[in-house]
C-alpha positions as CSV (number, residue, x, y, z in Angstrom):
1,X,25.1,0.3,-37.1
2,X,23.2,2.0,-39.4
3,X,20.0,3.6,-38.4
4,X,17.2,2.8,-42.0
5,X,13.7,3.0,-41.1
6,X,11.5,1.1,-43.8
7,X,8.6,-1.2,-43.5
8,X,9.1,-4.4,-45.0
9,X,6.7,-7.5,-45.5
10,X,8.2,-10.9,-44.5
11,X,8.3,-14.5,-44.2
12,X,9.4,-16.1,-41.4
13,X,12.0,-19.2,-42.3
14,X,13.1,-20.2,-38.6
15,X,14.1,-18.6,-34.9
16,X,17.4,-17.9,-33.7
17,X,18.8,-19.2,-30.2
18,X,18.1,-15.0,-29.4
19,X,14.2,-16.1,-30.1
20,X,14.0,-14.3,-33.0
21,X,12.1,-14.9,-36.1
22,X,14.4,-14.7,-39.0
23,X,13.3,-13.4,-42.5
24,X,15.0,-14.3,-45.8
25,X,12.1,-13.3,-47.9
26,X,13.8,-9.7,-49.1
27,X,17.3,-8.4,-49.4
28,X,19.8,-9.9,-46.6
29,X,18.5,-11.4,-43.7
30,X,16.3,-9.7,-40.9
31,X,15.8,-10.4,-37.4
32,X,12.0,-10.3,-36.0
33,X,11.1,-10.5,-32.3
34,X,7.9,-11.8,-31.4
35,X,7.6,-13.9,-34.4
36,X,6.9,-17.7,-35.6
37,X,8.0,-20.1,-38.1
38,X,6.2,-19.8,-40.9
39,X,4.1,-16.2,-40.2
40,X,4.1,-13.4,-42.6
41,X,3.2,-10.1,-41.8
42,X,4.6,-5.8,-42.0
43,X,8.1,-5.0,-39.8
44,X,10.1,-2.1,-39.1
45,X,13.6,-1.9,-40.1
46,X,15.1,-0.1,-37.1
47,X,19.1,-1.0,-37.7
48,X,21.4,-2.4,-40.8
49,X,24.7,-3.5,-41.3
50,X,25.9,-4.9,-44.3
51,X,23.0,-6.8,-45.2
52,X,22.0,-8.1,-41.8
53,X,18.5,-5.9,-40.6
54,X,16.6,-5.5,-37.2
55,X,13.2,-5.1,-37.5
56,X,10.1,-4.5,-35.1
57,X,6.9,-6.1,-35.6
58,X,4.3,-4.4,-36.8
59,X,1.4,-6.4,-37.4
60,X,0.9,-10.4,-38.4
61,X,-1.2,-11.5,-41.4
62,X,-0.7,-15.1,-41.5
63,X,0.0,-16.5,-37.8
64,X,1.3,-19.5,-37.0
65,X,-0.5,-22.2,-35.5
66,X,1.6,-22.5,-32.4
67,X,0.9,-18.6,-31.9
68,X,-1.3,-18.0,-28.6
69,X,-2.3,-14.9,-26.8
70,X,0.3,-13.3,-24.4
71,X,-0.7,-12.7,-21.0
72,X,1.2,-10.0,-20.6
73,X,0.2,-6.7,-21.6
74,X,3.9,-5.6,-21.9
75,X,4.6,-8.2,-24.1
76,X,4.3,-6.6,-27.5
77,X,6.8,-3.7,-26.7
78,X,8.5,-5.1,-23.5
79,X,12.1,-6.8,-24.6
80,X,12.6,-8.7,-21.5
81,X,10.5,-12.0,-22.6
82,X,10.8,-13.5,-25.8
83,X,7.8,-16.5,-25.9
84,X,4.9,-15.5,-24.0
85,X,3.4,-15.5,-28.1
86,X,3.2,-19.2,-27.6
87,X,2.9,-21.9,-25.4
88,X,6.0,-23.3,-23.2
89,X,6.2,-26.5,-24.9
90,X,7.1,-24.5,-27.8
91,X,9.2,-22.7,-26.2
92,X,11.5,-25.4,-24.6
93,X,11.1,-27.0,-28.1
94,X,13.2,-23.7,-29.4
95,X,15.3,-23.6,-26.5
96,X,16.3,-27.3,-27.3
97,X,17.0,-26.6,-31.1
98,X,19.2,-23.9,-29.7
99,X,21.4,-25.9,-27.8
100,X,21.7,-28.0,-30.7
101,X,23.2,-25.6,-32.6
102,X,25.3,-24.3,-29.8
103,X,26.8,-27.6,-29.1
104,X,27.0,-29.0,-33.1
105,X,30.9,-28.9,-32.7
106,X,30.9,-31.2,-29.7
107,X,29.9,-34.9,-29.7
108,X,27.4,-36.3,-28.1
109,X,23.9,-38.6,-28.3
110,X,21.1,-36.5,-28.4
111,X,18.6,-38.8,-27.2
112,X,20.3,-38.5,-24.0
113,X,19.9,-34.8,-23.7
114,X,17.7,-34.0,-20.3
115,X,15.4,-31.5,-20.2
116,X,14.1,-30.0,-16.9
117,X,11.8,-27.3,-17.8
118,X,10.2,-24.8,-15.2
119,X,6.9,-25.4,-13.2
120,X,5.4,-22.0,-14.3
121,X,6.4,-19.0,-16.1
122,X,5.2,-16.6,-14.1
123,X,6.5,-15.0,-10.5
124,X,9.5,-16.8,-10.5
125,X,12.6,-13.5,-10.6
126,X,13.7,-12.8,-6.9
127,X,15.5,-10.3,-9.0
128,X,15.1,-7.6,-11.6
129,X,17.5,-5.1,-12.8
130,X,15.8,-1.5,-14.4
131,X,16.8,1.7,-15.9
132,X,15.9,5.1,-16.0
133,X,16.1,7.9,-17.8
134,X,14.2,11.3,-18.3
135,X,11.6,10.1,-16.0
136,X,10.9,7.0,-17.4
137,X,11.7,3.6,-15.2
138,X,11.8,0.2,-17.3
139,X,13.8,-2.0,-19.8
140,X,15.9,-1.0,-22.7
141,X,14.2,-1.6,-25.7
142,X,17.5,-1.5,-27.6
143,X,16.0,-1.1,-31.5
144,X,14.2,1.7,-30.7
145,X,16.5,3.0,-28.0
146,X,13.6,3.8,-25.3
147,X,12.3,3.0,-22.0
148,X,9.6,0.4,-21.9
149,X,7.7,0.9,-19.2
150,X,6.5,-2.2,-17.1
151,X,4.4,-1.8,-14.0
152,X,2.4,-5.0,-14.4
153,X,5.6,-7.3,-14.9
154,X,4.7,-10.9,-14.6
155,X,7.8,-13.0,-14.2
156,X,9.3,-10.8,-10.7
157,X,7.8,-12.3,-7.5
158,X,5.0,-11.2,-5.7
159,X,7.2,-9.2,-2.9
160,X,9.1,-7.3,-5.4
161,X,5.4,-6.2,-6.7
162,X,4.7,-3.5,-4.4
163,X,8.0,-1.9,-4.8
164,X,7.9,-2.4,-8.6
165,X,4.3,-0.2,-9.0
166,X,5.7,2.5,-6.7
167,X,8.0,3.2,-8.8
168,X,5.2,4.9,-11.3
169,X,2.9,6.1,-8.9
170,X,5.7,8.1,-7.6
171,X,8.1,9.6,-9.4
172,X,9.9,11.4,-7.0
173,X,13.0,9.1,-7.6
174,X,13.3,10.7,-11.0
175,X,13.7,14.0,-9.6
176,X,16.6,12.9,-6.8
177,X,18.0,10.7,-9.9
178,X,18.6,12.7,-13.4
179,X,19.9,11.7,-16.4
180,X,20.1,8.2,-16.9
181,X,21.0,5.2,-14.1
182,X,19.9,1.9,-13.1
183,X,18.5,0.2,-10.3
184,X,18.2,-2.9,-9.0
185,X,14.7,-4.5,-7.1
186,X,15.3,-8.1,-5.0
187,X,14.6,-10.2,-2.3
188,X,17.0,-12.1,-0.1
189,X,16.1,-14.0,3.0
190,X,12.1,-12.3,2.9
191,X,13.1,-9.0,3.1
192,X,12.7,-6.7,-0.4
193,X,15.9,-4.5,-1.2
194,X,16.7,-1.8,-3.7
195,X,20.0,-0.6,-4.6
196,X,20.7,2.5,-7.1
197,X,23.4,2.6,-9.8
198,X,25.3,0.0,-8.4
199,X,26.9,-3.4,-9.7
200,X,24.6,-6.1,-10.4
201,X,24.3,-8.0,-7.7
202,X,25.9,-6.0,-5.2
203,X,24.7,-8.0,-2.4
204,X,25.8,-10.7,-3.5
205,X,24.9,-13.2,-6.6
206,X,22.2,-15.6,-6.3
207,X,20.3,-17.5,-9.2
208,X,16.9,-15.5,-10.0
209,X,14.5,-18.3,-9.9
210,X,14.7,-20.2,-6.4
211,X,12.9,-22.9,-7.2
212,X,14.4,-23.6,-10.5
213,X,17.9,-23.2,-8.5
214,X,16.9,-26.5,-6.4
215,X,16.2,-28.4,-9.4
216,X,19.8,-27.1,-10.6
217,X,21.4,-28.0,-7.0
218,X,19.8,-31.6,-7.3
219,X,21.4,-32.2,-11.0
220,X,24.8,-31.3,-9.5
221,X,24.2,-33.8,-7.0
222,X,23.0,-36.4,-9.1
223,X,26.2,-36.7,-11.2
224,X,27.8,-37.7,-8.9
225,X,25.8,-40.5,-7.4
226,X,27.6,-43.3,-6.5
227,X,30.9,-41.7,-6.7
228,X,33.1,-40.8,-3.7
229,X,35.4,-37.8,-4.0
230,X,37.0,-36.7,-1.5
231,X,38.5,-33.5,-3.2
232,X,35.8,-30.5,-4.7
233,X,37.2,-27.5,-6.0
234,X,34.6,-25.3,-6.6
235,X,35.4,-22.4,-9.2
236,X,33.1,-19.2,-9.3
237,X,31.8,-20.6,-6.8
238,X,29.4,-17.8,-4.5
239,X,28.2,-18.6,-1.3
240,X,28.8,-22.3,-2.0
241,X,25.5,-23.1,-3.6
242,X,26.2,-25.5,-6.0
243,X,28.7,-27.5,-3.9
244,X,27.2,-27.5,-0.6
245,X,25.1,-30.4,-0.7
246,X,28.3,-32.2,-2.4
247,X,30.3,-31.2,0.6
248,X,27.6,-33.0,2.7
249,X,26.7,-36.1,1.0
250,X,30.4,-36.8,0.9
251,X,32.1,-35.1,3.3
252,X,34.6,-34.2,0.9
253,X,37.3,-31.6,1.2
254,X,36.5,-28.5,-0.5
255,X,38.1,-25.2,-2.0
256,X,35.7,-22.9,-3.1
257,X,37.6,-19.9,-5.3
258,X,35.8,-16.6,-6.0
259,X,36.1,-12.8,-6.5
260,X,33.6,-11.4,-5.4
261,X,32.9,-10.6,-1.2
262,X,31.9,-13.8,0.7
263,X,31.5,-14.1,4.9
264,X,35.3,-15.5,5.9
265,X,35.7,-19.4,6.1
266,X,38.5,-21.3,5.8
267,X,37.6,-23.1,2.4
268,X,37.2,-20.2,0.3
269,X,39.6,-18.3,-1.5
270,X,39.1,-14.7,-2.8
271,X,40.7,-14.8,-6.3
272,X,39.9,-13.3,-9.5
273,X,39.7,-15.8,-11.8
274,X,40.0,-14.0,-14.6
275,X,43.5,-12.5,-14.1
276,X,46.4,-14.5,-15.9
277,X,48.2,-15.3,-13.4
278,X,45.5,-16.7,-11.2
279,X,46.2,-20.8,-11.3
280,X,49.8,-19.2,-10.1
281,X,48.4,-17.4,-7.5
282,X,45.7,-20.2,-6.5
283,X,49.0,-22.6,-6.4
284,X,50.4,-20.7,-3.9
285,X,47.4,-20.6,-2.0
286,X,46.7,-23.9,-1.7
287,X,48.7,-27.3,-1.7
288,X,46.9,-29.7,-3.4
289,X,48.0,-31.8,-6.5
290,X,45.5,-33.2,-7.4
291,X,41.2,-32.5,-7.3
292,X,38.5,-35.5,-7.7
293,X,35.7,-32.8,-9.0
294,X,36.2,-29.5,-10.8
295,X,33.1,-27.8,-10.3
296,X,32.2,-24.1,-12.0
297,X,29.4,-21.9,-12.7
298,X,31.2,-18.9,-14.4
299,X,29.6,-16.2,-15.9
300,X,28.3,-15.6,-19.4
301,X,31.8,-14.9,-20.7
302,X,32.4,-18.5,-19.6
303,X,36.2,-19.7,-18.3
304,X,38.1,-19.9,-21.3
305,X,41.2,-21.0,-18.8
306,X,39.4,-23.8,-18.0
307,X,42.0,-26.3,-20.1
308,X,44.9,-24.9,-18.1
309,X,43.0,-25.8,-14.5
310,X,42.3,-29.6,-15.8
311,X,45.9,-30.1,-16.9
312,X,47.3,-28.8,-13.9
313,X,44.4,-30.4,-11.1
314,X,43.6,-33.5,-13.6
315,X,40.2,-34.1,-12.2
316,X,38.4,-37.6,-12.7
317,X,35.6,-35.3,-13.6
318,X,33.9,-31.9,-14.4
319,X,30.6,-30.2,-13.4
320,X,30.4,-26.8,-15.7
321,X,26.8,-24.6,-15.1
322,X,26.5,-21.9,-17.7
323,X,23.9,-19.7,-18.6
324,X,25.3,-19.3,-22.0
325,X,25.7,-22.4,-23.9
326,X,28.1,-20.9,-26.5
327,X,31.0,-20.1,-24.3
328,X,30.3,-23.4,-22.4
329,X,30.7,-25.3,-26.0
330,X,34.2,-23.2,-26.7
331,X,35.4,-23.9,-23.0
332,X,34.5,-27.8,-23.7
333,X,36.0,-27.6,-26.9
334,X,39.5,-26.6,-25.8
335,X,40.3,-29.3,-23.4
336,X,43.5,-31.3,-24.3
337,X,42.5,-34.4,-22.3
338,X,40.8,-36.6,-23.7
339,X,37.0,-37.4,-21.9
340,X,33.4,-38.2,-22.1
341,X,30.6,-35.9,-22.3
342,X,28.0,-38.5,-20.1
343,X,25.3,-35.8,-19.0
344,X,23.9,-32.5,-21.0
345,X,21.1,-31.0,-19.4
346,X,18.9,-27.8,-20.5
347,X,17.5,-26.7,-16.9
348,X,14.8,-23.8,-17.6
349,X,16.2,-21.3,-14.8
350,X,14.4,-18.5,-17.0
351,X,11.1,-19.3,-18.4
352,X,9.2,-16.7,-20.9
353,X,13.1,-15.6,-22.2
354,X,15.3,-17.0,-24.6
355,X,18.0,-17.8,-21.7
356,X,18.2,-21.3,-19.9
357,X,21.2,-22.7,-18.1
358,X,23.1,-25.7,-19.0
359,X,25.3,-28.5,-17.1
360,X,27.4,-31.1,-18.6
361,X,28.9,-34.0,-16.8
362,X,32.2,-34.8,-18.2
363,X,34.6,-37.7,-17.0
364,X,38.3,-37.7,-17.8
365,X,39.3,-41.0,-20.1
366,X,42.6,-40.7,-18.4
367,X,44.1,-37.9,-16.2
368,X,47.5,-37.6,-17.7
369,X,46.8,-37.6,-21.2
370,X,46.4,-35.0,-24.1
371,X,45.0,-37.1,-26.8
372,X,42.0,-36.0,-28.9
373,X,38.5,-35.5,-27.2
374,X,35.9,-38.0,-27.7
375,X,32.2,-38.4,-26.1
């Protein structure tokens, strides 16, 4: 992409499902963080291609009237939150348009879309990925490729503080680590643990907001109220957390199916799911026909294999958590068998950012048949 440094005045039209402003006042289009409908005011252009600008924000002149103070004082540089410039009703307002627009290709009544935003928007992370390089600890602020230092961070919890500040008032890390790296700050069962230049989540995934992660847990349970299957099979499925309470409300039989390291136990199966031959090597694993509830959380990439595990485990229905609703749209999109799309819910896991997590109930019309979808 091409590197064109010019300041530019704009107008903003609308925001983006990223969260950013977007200008069509001047040549092409540009992308503003940190902006509202409607504002004017002076940007950067930091990056081009063929039309399409990136721009940092230099100063409002005409703010919207949904604009508000942010509470952080990393706010203005730091690229890890996206709305702290307004208030969260806002916010989920932008989150809802962009699941709209995510989801414009697949049917549904939007009057029934559910809505479960967070209690706060602060202290909520039990986890926090950062890099480093030449002595500098932060996020990447990709426009103007640099650390962004962030020592008063608002959104981690209050245990990962402590380690969080040590971090600048003592550098001797940066002299044991040169060059560039990552590391990872989080808390699992109380205790605080860092981890250098390792996979995220090397010990283990876990949703980043705990008490956001029991209202998801509840909504997987809800859908199925009423219902008793006696067959889950649990794809991507971690430590079990979405399908444990399922397990135990029903006491169904369960497969849970993923790759990375889980404790030994008789119903899971370590399998990645991503290989192409992986429903073949799942069938040999396990003997099963048929499975009442296909249940998966996969991640961003979403499971684009998905159509291939219905036709061959015809479920009576689907559970699918994703944290990005565009791959979860494409995934619903290619199923052969015809169904109903009976619960879409926009579940605030990650307040102050442009990211939220979706669920969609789906029940199967009929489980042998490849007509045309329909909700």
């Amino acid at each position: 992409m091409q590197v064109q440094k010019a300041i530019i005045t704009f107008r903003i039209d609308h925001c983006d499902p990223l969260g950013q402003g977007v200008d069509k006042s001047g040549e092409g289009v540009t992308f503003i963080a940190k902006t509202l409908p409607g504002e004017t005011g002076r940007a950067l252009i930091c990056k081009s291609k063929k039309g399409v600008h990136f721009a940092k924000l230099i100063a409002v002149t005409t703010p919207s009237v949904q604009r508000r103070p942010a509470e952080c004082p990393h706010f203005d540089d730091c690229p890890g939150c996206d709305y702290l410039h307004t208030d969260y009703k806002t916010e989920l307002g932008f989150k809802t348009a962009a699941l709209r627009k995510y989801f414009q290709k697949i049917p549904f009544d939007w009057d029934r879309l559910e809505v479960l935003g967070a209690p706060g928007r602060w202290g909520y992370r039990n986890r926090i990925q950062l890099h480093y390089r030449d002595g500098k600890i932060g996020l990447v602020d990709g426009l103007l490729d640099r650390i962004v230092e962030i020592p008063a961070c608002k959104v981690i919890q209050a245990a990962l503080r402590p380690s969080l500040e040590a971090f600048y008032a003592d550098r001797r890390w940066a002299q044991e680590r040169p060059g560039r790296g990552h590391c990872e700050l989080y808390v699992r069962e109380g205790k605080v643990g860092t981890t250098w230049n390792r996979p995220y989540a090397q010990g283990g995934f876990s949703q980043v907001n705990d008490e956001m992660n029991a209202v998801l847990r509840q909504a997987v349970t809800d859908c199925l109220k009423g219902a008793a299957p006696e067959t889950i099979l649990d794809l991507f499925s971690g430590d079990g957390n979405l399908s444990d309470q399922l397990v135990e409300d029903h006491a169904a039989m369960r497969v849970r199916v993923d790759a990375a390291p889980i404790m030994p136990h008789p119903d899971f199966i370590r399998l990645d799911l991503f290989k192409p031959l992986a429903l073949k090597a799942f069938e040999k694993k396990v003997r099963q026909d048929r499975f009442d509830v296909l249940l998966l959380d996969p991640p961003r990439s979403g499971f684009s294999m998905l159509n291939d595990w219905v036709l061959r485990y015809r479920p009576k229905s689907l559970i699918y958590v994703s944290c990005h609703p565009g791959t979860l749209a494409r995934d619903l999109a290619g199923l052969e068998s015809s169904y109903a799309l009976t619960r879409l819910m926009l579940i605030d896991l990650f307040p102050s950012t442009h990211h939220f997590e979706v669920l969609v109930f789906v029940r199967f019309r009929d489980r042998t048949s490849s007509s045309a979808n329909t909700a």
